[in-house]
C-alpha positions as a Markdown table, in Angstrom:
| # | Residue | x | y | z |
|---|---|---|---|---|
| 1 | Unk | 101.5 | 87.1 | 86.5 |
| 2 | Unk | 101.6 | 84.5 | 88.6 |
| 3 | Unk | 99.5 | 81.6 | 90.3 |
| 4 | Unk | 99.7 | 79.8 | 93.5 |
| 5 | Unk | 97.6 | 77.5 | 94.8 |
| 6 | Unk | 97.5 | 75.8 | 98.6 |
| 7 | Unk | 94.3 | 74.1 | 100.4 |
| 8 | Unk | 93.7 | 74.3 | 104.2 |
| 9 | Unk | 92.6 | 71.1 | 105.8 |
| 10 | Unk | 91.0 | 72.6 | 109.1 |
| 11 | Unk | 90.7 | 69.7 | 111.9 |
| 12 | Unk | 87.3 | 69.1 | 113.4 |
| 13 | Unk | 86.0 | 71.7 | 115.5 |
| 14 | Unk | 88.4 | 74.5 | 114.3 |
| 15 | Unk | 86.1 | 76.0 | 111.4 |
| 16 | Unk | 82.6 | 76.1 | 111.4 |
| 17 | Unk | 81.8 | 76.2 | 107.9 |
| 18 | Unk | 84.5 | 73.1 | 107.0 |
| 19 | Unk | 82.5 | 71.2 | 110.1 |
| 20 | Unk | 79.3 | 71.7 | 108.2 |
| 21 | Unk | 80.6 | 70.3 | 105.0 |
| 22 | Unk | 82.0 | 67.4 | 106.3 |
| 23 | Unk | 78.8 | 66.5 | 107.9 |
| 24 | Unk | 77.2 | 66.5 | 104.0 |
| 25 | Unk | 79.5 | 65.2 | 102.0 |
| 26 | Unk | 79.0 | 66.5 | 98.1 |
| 27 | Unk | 78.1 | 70.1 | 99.3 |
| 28 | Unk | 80.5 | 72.8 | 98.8 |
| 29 | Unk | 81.1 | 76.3 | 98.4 |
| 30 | Unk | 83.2 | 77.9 | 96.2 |
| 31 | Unk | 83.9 | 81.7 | 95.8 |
| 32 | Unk | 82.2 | 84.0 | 93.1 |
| 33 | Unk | 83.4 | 87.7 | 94.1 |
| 34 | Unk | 86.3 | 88.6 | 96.9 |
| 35 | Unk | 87.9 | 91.5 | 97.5 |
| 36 | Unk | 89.8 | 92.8 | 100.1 |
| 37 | Unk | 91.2 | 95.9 | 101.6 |
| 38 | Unk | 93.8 | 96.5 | 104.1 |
| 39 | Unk | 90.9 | 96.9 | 106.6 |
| 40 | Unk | 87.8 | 95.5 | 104.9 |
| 41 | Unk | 86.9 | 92.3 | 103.2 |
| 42 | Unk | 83.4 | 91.3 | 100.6 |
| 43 | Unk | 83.0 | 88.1 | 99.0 |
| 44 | Unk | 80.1 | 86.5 | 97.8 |
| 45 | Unk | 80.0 | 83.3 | 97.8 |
| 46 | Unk | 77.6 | 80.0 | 95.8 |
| 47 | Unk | 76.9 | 76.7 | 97.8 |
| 48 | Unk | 75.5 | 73.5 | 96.7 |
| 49 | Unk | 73.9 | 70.7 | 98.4 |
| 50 | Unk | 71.2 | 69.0 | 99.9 |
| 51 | Unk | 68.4 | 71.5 | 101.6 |
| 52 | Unk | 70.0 | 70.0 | 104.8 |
| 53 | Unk | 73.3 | 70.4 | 104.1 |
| 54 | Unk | 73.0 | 74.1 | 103.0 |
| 55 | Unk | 70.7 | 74.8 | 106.0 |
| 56 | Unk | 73.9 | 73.6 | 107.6 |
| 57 | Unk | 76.3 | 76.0 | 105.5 |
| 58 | Unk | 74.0 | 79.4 | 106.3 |
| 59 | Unk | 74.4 | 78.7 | 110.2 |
| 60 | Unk | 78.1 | 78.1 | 110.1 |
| 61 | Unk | 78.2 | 81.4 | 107.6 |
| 62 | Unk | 75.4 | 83.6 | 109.8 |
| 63 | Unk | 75.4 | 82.1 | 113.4 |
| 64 | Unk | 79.2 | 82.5 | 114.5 |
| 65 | Unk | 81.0 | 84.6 | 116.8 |
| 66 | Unk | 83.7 | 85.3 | 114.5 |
| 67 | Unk | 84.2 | 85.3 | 110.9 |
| 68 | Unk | 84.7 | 81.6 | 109.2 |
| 69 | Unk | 87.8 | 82.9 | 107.5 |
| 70 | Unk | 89.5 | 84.6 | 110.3 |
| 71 | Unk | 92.5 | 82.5 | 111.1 |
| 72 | Unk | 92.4 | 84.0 | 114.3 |
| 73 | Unk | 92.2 | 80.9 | 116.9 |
| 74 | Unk | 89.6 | 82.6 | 119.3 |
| 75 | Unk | 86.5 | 85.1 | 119.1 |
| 76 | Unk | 88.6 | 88.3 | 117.9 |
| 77 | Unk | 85.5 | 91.1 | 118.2 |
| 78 | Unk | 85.5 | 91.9 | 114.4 |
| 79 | Unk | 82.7 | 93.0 | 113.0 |
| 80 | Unk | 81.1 | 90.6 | 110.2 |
| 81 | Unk | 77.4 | 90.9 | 108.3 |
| 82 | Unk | 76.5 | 87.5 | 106.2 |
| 83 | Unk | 73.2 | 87.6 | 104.1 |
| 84 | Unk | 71.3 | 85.3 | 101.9 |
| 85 | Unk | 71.0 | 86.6 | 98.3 |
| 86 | Unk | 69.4 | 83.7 | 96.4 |
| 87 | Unk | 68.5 | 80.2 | 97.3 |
| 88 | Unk | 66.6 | 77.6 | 95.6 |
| 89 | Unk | 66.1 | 73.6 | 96.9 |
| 90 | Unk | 70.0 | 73.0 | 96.2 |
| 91 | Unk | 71.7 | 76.4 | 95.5 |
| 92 | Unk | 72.6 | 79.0 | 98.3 |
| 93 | Unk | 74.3 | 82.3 | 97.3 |
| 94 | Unk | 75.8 | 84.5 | 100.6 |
| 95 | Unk | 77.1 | 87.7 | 101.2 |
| 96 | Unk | 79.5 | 89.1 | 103.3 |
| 97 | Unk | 81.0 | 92.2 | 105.1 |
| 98 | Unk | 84.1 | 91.2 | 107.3 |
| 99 | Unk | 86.0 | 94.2 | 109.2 |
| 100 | Unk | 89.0 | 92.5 | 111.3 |
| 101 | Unk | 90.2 | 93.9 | 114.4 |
| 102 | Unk | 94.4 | 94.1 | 114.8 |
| 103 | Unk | 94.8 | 90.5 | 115.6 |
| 104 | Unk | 92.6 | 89.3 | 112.9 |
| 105 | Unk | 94.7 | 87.3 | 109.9 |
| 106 | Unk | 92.9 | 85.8 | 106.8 |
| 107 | Unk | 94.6 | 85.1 | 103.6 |
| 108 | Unk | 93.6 | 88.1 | 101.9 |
| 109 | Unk | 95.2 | 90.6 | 104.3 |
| 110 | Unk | 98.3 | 88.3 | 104.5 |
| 111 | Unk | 98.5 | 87.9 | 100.9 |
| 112 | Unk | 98.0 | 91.9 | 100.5 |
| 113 | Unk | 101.2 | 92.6 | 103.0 |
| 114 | Unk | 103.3 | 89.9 | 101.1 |
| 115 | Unk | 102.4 | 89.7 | 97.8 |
| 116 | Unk | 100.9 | 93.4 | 96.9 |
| 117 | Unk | 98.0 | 95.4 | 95.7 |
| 118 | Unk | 96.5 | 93.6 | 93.3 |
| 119 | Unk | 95.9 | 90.0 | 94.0 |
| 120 | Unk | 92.7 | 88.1 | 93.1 |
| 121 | Unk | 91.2 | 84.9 | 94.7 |
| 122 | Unk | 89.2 | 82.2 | 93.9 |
| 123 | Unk | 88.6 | 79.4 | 96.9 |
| 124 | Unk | 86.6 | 76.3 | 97.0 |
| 125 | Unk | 86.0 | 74.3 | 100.2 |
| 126 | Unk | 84.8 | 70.5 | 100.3 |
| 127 | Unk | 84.8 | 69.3 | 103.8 |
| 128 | Unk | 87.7 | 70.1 | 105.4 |
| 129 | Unk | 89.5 | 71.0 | 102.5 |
| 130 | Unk | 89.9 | 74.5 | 101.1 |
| 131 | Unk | 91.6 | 75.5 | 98.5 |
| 132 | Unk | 92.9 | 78.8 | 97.6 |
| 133 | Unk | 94.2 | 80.2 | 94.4 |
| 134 | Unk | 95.7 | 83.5 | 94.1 |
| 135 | Unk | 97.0 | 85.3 | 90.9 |
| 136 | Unk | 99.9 | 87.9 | 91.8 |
| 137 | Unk | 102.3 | 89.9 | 90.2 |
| 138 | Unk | 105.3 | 87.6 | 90.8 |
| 139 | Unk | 106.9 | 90.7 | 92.7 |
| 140 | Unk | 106.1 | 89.7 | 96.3 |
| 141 | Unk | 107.4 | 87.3 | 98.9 |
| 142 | Unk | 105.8 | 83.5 | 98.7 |
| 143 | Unk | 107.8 | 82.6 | 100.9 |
| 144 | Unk | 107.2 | 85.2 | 103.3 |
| 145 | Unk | 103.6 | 85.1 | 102.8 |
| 146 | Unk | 103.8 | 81.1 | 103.5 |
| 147 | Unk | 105.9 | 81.5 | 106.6 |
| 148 | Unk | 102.9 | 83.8 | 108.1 |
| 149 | Unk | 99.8 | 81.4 | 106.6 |
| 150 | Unk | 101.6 | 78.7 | 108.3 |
| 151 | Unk | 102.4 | 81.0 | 111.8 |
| 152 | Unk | 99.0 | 82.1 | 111.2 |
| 153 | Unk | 97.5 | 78.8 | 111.4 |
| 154 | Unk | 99.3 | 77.1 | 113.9 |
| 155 | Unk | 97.8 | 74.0 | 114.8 |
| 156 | Unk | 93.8 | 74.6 | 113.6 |
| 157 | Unk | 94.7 | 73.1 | 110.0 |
| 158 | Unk | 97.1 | 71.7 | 107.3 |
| 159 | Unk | 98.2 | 73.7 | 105.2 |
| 160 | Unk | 99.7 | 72.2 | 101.3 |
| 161 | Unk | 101.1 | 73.9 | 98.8 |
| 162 | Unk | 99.4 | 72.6 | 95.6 |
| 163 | Unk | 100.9 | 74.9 | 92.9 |
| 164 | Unk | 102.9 | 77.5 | 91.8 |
| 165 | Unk | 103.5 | 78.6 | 88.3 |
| 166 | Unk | 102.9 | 81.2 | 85.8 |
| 167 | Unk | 99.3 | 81.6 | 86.0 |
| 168 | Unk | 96.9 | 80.0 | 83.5 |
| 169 | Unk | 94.8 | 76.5 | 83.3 |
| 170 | Unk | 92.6 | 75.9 | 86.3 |
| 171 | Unk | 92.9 | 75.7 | 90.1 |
| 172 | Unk | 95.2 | 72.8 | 91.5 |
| 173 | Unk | 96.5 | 72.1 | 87.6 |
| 174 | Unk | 99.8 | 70.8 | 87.2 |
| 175 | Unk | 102.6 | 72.2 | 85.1 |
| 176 | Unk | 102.9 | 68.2 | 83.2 |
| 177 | Unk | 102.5 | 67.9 | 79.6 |
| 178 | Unk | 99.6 | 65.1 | 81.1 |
| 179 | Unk | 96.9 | 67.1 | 78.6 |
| 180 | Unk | 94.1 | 66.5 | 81.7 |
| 181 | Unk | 95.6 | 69.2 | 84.2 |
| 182 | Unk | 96.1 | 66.8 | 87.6 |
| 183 | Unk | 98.7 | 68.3 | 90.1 |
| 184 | Unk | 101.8 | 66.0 | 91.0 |
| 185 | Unk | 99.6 | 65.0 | 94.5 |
| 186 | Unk | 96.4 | 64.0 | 92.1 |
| 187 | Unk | 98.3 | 61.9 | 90.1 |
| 188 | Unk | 100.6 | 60.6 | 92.4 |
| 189 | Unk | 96.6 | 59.4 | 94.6 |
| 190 | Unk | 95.1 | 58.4 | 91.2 |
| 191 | Unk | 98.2 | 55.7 | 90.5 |
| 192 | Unk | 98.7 | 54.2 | 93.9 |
| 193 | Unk | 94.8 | 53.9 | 93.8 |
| 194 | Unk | 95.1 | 52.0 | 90.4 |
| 195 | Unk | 98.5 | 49.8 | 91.7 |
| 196 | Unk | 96.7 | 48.9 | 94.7 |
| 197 | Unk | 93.3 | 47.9 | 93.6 |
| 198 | Unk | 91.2 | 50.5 | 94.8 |
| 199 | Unk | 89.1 | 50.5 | 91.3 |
| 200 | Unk | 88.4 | 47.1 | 91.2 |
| 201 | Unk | 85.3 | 45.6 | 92.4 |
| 202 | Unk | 85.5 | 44.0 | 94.5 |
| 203 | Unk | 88.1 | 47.2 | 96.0 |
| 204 | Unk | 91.2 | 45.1 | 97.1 |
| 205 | Unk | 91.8 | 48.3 | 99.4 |
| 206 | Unk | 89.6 | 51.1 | 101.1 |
| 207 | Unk | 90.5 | 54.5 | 100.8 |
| 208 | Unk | 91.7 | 54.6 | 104.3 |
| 209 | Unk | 94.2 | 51.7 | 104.1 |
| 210 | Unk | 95.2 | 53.8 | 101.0 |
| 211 | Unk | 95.6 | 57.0 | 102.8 |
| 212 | Unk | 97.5 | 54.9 | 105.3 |
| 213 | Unk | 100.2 | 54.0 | 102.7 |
| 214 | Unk | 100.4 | 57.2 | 100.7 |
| 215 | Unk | 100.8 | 58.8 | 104.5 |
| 216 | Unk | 98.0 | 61.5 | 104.0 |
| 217 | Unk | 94.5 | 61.6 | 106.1 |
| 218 | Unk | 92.0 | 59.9 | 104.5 |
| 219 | Unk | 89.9 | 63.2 | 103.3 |
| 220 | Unk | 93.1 | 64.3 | 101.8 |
| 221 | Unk | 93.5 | 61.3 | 99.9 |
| 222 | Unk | 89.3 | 61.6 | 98.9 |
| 223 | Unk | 89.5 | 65.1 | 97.7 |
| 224 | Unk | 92.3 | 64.3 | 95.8 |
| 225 | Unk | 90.5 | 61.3 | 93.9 |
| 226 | Unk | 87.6 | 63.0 | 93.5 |
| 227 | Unk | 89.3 | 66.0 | 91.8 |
| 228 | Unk | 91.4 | 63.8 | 89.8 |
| 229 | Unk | 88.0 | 62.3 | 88.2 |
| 230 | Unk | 86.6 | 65.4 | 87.4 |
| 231 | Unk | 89.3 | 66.5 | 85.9 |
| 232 | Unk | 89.6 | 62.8 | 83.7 |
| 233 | Unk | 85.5 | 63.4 | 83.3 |
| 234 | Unk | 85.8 | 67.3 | 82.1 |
| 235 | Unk | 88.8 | 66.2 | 79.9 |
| 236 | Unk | 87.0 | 63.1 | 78.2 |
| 237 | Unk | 83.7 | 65.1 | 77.7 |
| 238 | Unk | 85.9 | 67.5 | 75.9 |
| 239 | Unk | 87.9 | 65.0 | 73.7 |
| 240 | Unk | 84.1 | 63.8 | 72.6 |
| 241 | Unk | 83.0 | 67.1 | 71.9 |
| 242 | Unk | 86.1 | 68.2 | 69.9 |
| 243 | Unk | 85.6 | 64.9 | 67.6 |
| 244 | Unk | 82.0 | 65.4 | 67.3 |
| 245 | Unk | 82.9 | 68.7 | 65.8 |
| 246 | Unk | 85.6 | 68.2 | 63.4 |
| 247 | Unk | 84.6 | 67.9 | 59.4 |
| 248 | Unk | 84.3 | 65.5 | 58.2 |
| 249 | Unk | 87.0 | 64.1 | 55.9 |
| 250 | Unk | 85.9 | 62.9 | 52.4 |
Protein backbone atom coordinates (compact mmCIF):
# COMPACT_ATOMS: atom_id res chain seq x y z
CA UNK A 1 0.00 0.00 0.00
CA UNK A 2 0.70 3.25 -0.43
CA UNK A 3 0.37 6.94 1.03
CA UNK A 4 0.18 10.31 -0.40
CA UNK A 5 -0.43 13.28 1.16
CA UNK A 6 -1.09 16.92 -0.52
CA UNK A 7 -3.01 20.09 1.23
CA UNK A 8 -5.17 22.59 -0.70
CA UNK A 9 -4.73 26.20 0.28
CA UNK A 10 -8.12 27.64 -1.23
CA UNK A 11 -7.72 31.67 -1.62
CA UNK A 12 -10.33 33.84 0.10
CA UNK A 13 -13.73 33.57 -1.20
CA UNK A 14 -13.27 30.27 -3.19
CA UNK A 15 -14.49 27.76 -0.33
CA UNK A 16 -16.87 28.40 2.18
CA UNK A 17 -15.92 26.21 4.83
CA UNK A 18 -11.93 27.24 4.54
CA UNK A 19 -13.42 31.07 4.76
CA UNK A 20 -15.05 30.17 8.02
CA UNK A 21 -11.95 28.74 9.52
CA UNK A 22 -9.87 31.41 8.77
CA UNK A 23 -12.15 33.76 10.38
CA UNK A 24 -11.57 31.51 13.84
CA UNK A 25 -8.34 30.65 14.00
CA UNK A 26 -7.78 27.24 16.26
CA UNK A 27 -11.02 25.63 14.87
CA UNK A 28 -10.89 22.88 12.46
CA UNK A 29 -12.36 19.91 11.05
CA UNK A 30 -10.98 16.88 10.38
CA UNK A 31 -12.60 13.73 8.72
CA UNK A 32 -13.97 10.73 10.74
CA UNK A 33 -15.78 8.43 7.94
CA UNK A 34 -15.62 9.11 3.87
CA UNK A 35 -16.51 7.10 1.34
CA UNK A 36 -17.10 7.44 -2.02
CA UNK A 37 -18.69 5.92 -5.12
CA UNK A 38 -18.40 6.67 -8.65
CA UNK A 39 -21.64 8.56 -8.27
CA UNK A 40 -22.20 9.15 -4.55
CA UNK A 41 -20.15 10.48 -1.71
CA UNK A 42 -20.72 10.22 2.69
CA UNK A 43 -18.42 11.49 5.09
CA UNK A 44 -18.92 12.51 8.51
CA UNK A 45 -17.05 14.82 9.69
CA UNK A 46 -15.82 16.32 13.76
CA UNK A 47 -15.20 20.15 14.17
CA UNK A 48 -13.76 21.96 17.04
CA UNK A 49 -13.84 25.49 18.20
CA UNK A 50 -15.28 28.22 19.74
CA UNK A 51 -19.47 28.21 19.84
CA UNK A 52 -18.89 31.08 17.29
CA UNK A 53 -16.60 29.62 15.18
CA UNK A 54 -18.46 26.33 14.77
CA UNK A 55 -21.78 28.26 14.28
CA UNK A 56 -19.55 29.54 11.48
CA UNK A 57 -18.50 25.95 10.24
CA UNK A 58 -22.40 24.51 10.20
CA UNK A 59 -23.47 27.54 7.77
CA UNK A 60 -20.53 27.12 5.41
CA UNK A 61 -21.42 23.06 5.67
CA UNK A 62 -25.49 23.54 5.49
CA UNK A 63 -26.17 26.97 3.84
CA UNK A 64 -24.34 26.68 0.40
CA UNK A 65 -25.42 26.28 -3.06
CA UNK A 66 -22.98 23.70 -3.77
CA UNK A 67 -21.10 21.21 -1.95
CA UNK A 68 -17.84 22.61 0.02
CA UNK A 69 -15.72 19.85 -1.57
CA UNK A 70 -16.85 20.13 -5.07
CA UNK A 71 -13.84 21.60 -7.00
CA UNK A 72 -16.24 22.68 -9.43
CA UNK A 73 -15.64 26.67 -9.72
CA UNK A 74 -19.43 27.58 -9.92
CA UNK A 75 -22.99 26.33 -8.50
CA UNK A 76 -22.98 22.79 -10.44
CA UNK A 77 -26.80 21.59 -9.42
CA UNK A 78 -25.65 18.51 -7.35
CA UNK A 79 -27.59 17.43 -4.94
CA UNK A 80 -26.04 17.52 -1.26
CA UNK A 81 -27.88 16.90 2.36
CA UNK A 82 -25.51 18.08 5.54
CA UNK A 83 -26.99 17.34 9.11
CA UNK A 84 -25.87 17.89 12.65
CA UNK A 85 -25.35 14.61 14.58
CA UNK A 86 -23.80 15.79 17.88
CA UNK A 87 -22.77 19.10 19.27
CA UNK A 88 -21.71 20.26 22.52
CA UNK A 89 -20.23 24.00 23.56
CA UNK A 90 -16.94 23.17 21.43
CA UNK A 91 -17.52 19.99 19.44
CA UNK A 92 -19.66 19.72 16.16
CA UNK A 93 -20.07 16.37 14.36
CA UNK A 94 -21.84 16.69 10.50
CA UNK A 95 -23.13 14.48 8.12
CA UNK A 96 -23.22 14.41 4.57
CA UNK A 97 -24.82 13.06 1.37
CA UNK A 98 -23.14 14.59 -1.80
CA UNK A 99 -24.51 13.27 -5.36
CA UNK A 100 -22.30 15.27 -8.19
CA UNK A 101 -23.72 16.12 -11.40
CA UNK A 102 -21.11 15.32 -14.70
CA UNK A 103 -19.11 18.42 -14.19
CA UNK A 104 -18.71 17.83 -10.54
CA UNK A 105 -14.76 16.81 -9.53
CA UNK A 106 -13.74 16.22 -5.85
CA UNK A 107 -10.84 14.25 -4.83
CA UNK A 108 -12.53 11.25 -4.19
CA UNK A 109 -14.03 10.70 -7.64
CA UNK A 110 -10.65 11.75 -9.09
CA UNK A 111 -8.66 9.70 -6.99
CA UNK A 112 -11.25 6.68 -7.79
CA UNK A 113 -10.54 7.15 -11.83
CA UNK A 114 -6.78 7.32 -11.15
CA UNK A 115 -5.83 5.52 -8.47
CA UNK A 116 -8.59 2.53 -8.17
CA UNK A 117 -11.25 0.97 -6.10
CA UNK A 118 -10.20 0.94 -2.92
CA UNK A 119 -8.72 4.10 -1.69
CA UNK A 120 -9.32 5.58 1.82
CA UNK A 121 -9.15 9.21 3.11
CA UNK A 122 -8.49 11.06 5.90
CA UNK A 123 -8.56 15.10 5.57
CA UNK A 124 -8.08 17.82 8.02
CA UNK A 125 -8.67 21.57 7.18
CA UNK A 126 -7.27 24.55 9.38
CA UNK A 127 -8.07 27.80 7.64
CA UNK A 128 -7.25 27.63 4.30
CA UNK A 129 -5.33 24.75 4.52
CA UNK A 130 -6.54 21.19 3.74
CA UNK A 131 -4.92 18.38 3.85
CA UNK A 132 -5.58 15.13 2.28
CA UNK A 133 -4.10 11.74 2.85
CA UNK A 134 -5.03 8.84 0.76
CA UNK A 135 -3.78 5.19 1.17
CA UNK A 136 -3.76 3.31 -2.37
CA UNK A 137 -2.74 0.30 -3.82
CA UNK A 138 0.50 1.72 -5.47
CA UNK A 139 -1.15 0.46 -8.90
CA UNK A 140 -2.69 3.72 -10.19
CA UNK A 141 -1.45 6.88 -11.80
CA UNK A 142 -0.17 9.79 -9.25
CA UNK A 143 0.77 11.50 -11.66
CA UNK A 144 -2.24 11.35 -13.59
CA UNK A 145 -4.39 11.88 -10.73
CA UNK A 146 -2.10 15.13 -9.84
CA UNK A 147 -2.32 16.51 -13.34
CA UNK A 148 -6.33 16.45 -12.95
CA UNK A 149 -6.40 17.84 -9.05
CA UNK A 150 -4.29 20.49 -10.41
CA UNK A 151 -6.64 21.00 -13.85
CA UNK A 152 -9.38 20.56 -11.51
CA UNK A 153 -8.43 23.33 -9.38
CA UNK A 154 -7.27 25.84 -11.60
CA UNK A 155 -6.86 29.02 -9.91
CA UNK A 156 -9.29 28.59 -6.58
CA UNK A 157 -6.26 27.09 -4.51
CA UNK A 158 -2.71 25.84 -4.03
CA UNK A 159 -2.27 22.75 -4.27
CA UNK A 160 1.36 20.94 -2.41
CA UNK A 161 2.40 17.77 -2.53
CA UNK A 162 3.39 16.93 1.16
CA UNK A 163 4.22 13.13 0.85
CA UNK A 164 4.41 10.12 -0.77
CA UNK A 165 5.71 6.86 0.57
CA UNK A 166 4.78 3.46 1.50
CA UNK A 167 2.00 4.09 3.80
CA UNK A 168 2.51 4.06 7.65
CA UNK A 169 3.25 6.85 10.46
CA UNK A 170 0.85 9.77 10.47
CA UNK A 171 -0.45 12.37 7.95
CA UNK A 172 2.21 14.95 6.49
CA UNK A 173 5.17 12.60 8.23
CA UNK A 174 8.36 12.52 6.60
CA UNK A 175 10.35 9.53 5.43
CA UNK A 176 13.77 11.08 7.77
CA UNK A 177 15.18 8.94 10.34
CA UNK A 178 14.27 12.63 12.50
CA UNK A 179 12.34 10.04 15.23
CA UNK A 180 9.50 13.08 15.51
CA UNK A 181 7.79 12.52 12.02
CA UNK A 182 8.07 16.41 10.36
CA UNK A 183 7.85 16.41 6.49
CA UNK A 184 10.91 18.08 4.58
CA UNK A 185 8.56 21.60 4.41
CA UNK A 186 8.04 21.37 8.44
CA UNK A 187 11.46 21.14 9.11
CA UNK A 188 12.80 23.13 6.51
CA UNK A 189 9.81 26.25 8.41
CA UNK A 190 10.87 25.04 11.96
CA UNK A 191 14.91 25.84 11.10
CA UNK A 192 14.67 29.05 9.25
CA UNK A 193 12.24 30.06 12.15
CA UNK A 194 15.08 29.09 14.66
CA UNK A 195 18.10 30.78 12.31
CA UNK A 196 16.17 33.83 12.01
CA UNK A 197 14.96 34.45 15.49
CA UNK A 198 11.48 33.87 15.33
CA UNK A 199 11.60 31.98 18.93
CA UNK A 200 13.17 34.51 20.76
CA UNK A 201 11.43 37.07 22.67
CA UNK A 202 11.61 39.53 21.84
CA UNK A 203 10.84 37.70 17.95
CA UNK A 204 13.69 39.27 15.85
CA UNK A 205 11.26 38.40 12.89
CA UNK A 206 7.30 37.97 12.44
CA UNK A 207 6.01 35.19 10.76
CA UNK A 208 5.22 37.23 7.73
CA UNK A 209 8.75 38.54 7.09
CA UNK A 210 9.50 34.85 7.57
CA UNK A 211 7.03 33.65 5.00
CA UNK A 212 8.49 36.39 2.90
CA UNK A 213 11.99 34.80 2.88
CA UNK A 214 11.04 31.10 2.82
CA UNK A 215 8.78 32.35 -0.34
CA UNK A 216 5.52 30.74 0.96
CA UNK A 217 2.16 32.74 2.13
CA UNK A 218 2.17 33.49 5.52
CA UNK A 219 -0.69 30.75 6.54
CA UNK A 220 1.45 28.33 4.79
CA UNK A 221 4.32 29.11 6.74
CA UNK A 222 1.77 29.09 10.20
CA UNK A 223 0.28 25.80 9.54
CA UNK A 224 3.48 24.47 8.99
CA UNK A 225 4.88 25.72 12.44
CA UNK A 226 2.10 24.88 14.17
CA UNK A 227 2.16 21.19 12.88
CA UNK A 228 5.78 21.00 13.43
CA UNK A 229 5.04 21.77 17.36
CA UNK A 230 2.58 19.30 17.75
CA UNK A 231 4.37 16.96 16.37
CA UNK A 232 7.76 18.04 18.75
CA UNK A 233 4.86 18.25 21.74
CA UNK A 234 3.20 14.55 20.85
CA UNK A 235 6.84 13.29 20.50
CA UNK A 236 8.22 14.68 23.84
CA UNK A 237 5.07 13.66 25.80
CA UNK A 238 5.84 10.31 24.51
CA UNK A 239 9.66 10.13 25.32
CA UNK A 240 8.29 11.13 29.14
CA UNK A 241 5.88 8.52 29.09
CA UNK A 242 8.15 5.79 27.75
CA UNK A 243 10.78 6.65 30.65
CA UNK A 244 8.19 6.90 33.29
CA UNK A 245 7.43 3.29 32.30
CA UNK A 246 10.61 1.49 32.12
CA UNK A 247 11.87 -0.77 35.28
CA UNK A 248 13.62 0.26 37.15
CA UNK A 249 17.29 -0.83 37.16
CA UNK A 250 18.77 -2.08 40.42
Amino acid sequence: MRELVFALEYEPGRNRVADALAAHPGARVRSLSLHATDDHLWRVDHATGTPAALAAVEVAFTDGDYYADCLATEDCGATQTTRVLDRTDDTLVLYTDWEPTPVCASVPHLAHEHLGDGVLFETRHEGRHYTWRLIHSGEGDVGAFFDALRDAVGDVAQTELLRTANASGAPGESTTDDGVGLSAEQEAALTAAVEHGYYESPRAVDAGELAAHLDVPRSTLTYRLRRAEERLAEAYVSRDRSADASPAVY
